[in-house]
C-alpha positions in Angstrom: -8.8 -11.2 -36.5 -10.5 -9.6 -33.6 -8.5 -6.5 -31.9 -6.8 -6.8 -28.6 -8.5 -5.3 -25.6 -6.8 -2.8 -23.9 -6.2 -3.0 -20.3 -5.4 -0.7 -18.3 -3.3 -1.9 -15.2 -2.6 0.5 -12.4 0.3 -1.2 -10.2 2.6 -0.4 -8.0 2.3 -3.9 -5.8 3.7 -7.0 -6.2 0.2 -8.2 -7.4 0.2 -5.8 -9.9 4.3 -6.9 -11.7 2.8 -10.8 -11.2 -0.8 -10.2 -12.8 1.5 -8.1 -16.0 3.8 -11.1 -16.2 0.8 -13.4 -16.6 -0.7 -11.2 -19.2 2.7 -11.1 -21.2 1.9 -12.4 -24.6 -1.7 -13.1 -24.0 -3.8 -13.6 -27.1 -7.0 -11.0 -26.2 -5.7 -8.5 -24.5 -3.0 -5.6 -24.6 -1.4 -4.5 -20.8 -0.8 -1.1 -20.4 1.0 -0.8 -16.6 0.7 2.1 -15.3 2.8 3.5 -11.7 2.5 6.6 -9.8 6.3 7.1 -9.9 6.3 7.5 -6.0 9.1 5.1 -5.5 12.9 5.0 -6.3 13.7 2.5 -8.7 11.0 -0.2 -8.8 10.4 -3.0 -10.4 9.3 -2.7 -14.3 6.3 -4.8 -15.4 7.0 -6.3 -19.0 4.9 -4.6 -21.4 3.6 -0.9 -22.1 4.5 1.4 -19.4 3.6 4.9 -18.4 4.6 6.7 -15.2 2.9 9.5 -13.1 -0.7 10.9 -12.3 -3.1 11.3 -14.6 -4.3 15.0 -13.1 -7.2 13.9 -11.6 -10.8 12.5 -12.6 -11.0 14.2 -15.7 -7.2 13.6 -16.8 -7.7 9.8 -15.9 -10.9 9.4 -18.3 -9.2 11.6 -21.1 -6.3 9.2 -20.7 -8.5 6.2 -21.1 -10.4 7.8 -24.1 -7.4 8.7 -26.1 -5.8 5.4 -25.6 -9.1 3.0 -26.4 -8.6 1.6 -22.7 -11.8 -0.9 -22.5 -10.8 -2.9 -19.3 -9.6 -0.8 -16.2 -8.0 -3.3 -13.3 -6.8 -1.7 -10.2 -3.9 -3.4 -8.0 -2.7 -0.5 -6.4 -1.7 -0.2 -2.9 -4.9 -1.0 -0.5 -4.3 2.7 1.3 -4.0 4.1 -2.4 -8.1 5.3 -2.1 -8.0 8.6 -3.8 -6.9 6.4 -7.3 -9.0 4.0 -6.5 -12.2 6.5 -6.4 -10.8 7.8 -9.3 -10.5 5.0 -11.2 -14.1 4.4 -9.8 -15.8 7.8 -11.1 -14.0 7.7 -14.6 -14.9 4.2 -15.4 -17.8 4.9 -14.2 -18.5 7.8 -16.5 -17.5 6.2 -19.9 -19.2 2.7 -18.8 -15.7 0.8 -18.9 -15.9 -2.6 -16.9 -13.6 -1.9 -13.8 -12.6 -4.2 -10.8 -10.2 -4.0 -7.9 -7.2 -6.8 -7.0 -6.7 -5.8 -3.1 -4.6 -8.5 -1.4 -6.0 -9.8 1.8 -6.0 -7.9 4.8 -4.5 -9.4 8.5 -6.4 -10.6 10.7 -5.9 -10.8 14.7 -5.7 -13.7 16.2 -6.0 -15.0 19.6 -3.2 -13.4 21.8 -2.5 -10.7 19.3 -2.6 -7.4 21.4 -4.1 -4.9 18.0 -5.4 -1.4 18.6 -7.4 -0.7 15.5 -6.8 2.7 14.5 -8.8 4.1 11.6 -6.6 6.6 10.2 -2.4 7.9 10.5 -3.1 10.8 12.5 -5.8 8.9 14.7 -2.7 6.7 16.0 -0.4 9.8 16.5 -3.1 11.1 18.7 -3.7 7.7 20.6 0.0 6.9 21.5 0.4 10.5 23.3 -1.0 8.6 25.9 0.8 5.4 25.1 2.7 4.4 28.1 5.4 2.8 24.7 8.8 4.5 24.5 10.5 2.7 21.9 8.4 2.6 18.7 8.7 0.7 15.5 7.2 3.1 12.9 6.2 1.6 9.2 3.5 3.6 7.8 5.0 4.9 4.6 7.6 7.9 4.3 4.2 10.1 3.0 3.1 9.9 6.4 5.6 10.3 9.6 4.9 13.9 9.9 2.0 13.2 12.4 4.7 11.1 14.9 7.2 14.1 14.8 6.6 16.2 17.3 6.0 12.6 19.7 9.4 12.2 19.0 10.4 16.2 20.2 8.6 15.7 23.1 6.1 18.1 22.8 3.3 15.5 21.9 3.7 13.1 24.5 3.0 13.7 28.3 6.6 12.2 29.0 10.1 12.9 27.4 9.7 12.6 23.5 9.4 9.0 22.1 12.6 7.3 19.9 11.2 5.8 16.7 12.6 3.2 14.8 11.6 4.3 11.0 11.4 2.1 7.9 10.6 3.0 4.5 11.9 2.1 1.6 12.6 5.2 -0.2 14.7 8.5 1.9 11.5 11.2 2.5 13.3 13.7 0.5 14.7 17.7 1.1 12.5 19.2 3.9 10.5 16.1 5.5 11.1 15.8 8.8 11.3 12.3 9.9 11.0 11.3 13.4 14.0 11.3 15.6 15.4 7.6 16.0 17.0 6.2 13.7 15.9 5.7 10.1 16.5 2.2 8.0 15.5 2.0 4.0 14.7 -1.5 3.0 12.1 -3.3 0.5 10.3 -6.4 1.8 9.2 -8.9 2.1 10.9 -9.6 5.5 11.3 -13.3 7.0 9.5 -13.1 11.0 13.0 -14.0 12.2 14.8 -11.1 10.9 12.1 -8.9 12.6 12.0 -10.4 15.5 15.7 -9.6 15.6 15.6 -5.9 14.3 12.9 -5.3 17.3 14.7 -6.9 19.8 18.1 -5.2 18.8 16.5 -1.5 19.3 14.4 -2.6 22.4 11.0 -2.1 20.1 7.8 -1.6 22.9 5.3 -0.7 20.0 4.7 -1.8 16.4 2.5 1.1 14.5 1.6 -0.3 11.0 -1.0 0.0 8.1 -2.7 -3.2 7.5 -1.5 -3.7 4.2 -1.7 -7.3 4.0 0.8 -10.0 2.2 3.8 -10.9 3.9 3.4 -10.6 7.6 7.2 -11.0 9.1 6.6 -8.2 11.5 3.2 -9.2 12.6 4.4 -12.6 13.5 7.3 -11.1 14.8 5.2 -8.5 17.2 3.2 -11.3 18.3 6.2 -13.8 19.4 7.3 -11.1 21.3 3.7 -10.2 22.8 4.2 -6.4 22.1 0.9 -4.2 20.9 0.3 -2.9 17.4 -1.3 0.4 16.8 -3.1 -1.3 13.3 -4.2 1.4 11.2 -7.5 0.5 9.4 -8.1 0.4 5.2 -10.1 3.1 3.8 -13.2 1.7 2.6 -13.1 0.4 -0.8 -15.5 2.0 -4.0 -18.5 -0.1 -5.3 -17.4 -2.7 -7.6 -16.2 -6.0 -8.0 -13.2 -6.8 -5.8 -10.4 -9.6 -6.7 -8.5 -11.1 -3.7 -5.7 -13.1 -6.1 -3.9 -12.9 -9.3 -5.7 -16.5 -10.1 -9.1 -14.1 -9.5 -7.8 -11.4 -11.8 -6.5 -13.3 -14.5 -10.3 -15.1 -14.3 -12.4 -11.4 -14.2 -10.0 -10.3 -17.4 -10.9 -13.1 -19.6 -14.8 -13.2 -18.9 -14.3 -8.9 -20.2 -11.9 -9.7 -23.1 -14.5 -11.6 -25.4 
């Protein structure tokens, strides 16, 4: 009897928990699923689990040496670009077939009013000169510090800016969030509700990373004709790239022979 392939699965998306369901009991190949450990609580994938970094390039390809890993599939986050370069080098390095599951990103469409920002603090900067008061803020509790001192209003060429910030963990002891008020919830979020939460706090500004997947706010921000600061991906490693579980599933089994 041939020996399972091992595969590697670094997750932390929805894509990542569906694509380790599929791959329960499957007759080729053995899922390892592996999360950063950034978030509160998540959602287990069924299977073998680990949890936290890997300590860099070198850490990552003595991990995949010591455990036999012979497929490597990223479906982390699409802003997650220092693991995917990672993930890049040390497959790279020990000739271990690698590919990336990155969900679709948005795309404007007529009527949409999108800035395109290409980094976190690039919009910071920009909406100092923002004539928006009011701003919805979901970029990720790793990275409100830039929007801060808007909120002070030391960064702004008016009184300080009120931010409505989502995320879905608290920032922790000793992050400063920017003043407003704070909500935690998970997604995915129907366009109805949003449209709702925005009109309820008087919302002039969506800032957002464009993530992809479920798109309530987007819809939401353009039925109510308000501008979005969208903060652009970082640019993907060489290598195959997978826009679907279906896609995944398909790459996997061509590898596991």
């Amino acid at each position: 009897m041939a020996r399972l392939r091992n595969l590697l699965l670094l997750g932390g998306t929805g894509e990542a928990l569906r694509l380790a369901r599929e791959l329960q009991g499957h007759a080729r190949v053995r899922c390892i699923s592996s999360l950063a450990g950034r978030t509160e609580n998540p959602d287990h994938p069924p299977g073998d689990l680990r949890v936290g970094g890997f300590g860099g390039i070198d850490g990552l390809r003595d991990y995949l040496v010591a455990e036999k890993i012979d497929l490597v599939l990223d479906a982390t986050h699409p802003f997650a670009a220092q693991m995917a370069h990672h993930a890049h080098e040390a497959c790279a390095a020990l000739n271990i077939p690698r590919a990336k599951l990155v969900r679709p990103p948005w795309v404007a469409s007529p009527g949409d009013r999108w800035t395109m920002m290409p980094s976190v603090a690039a919009a910071a900067t920009f909406l100092r000169f923002h004539p928006a008061r009011r701003i919805f803020l979901t970029v990720g509790r790793q990275e409100i510090g830039p929007f801060v001192p808007l909120g002070r209003g030391d960064g702004g060429r008016e009184a300080g800016r009120w931010f409505l910030t989502r995320m879905i963990d608290p920032p922790g002891d000793g992050i400063a969030v920017p003043p407003g008020e704070t909500i935690l919830a998970r997604g995915p979020f129907a366009p109805d509700d949003e449209k709702a939460l925005m009109q309820q706090h008087g919302i002039d500004l969506l800032v957002t990373k464009n993530s992809g997947g479920a798109a309530g706010k987007i819809a939401a921000a353009a039925e109510l004709h308000l501008p979005v600061l969208m903060i652009e991906r970082p640019p993907l490693p060489p290598g195959p790239t997978l826009d679907s579980v279906g896609a995944a599933l398909g790459w996997i089994n061509i590898h596991a022979v």
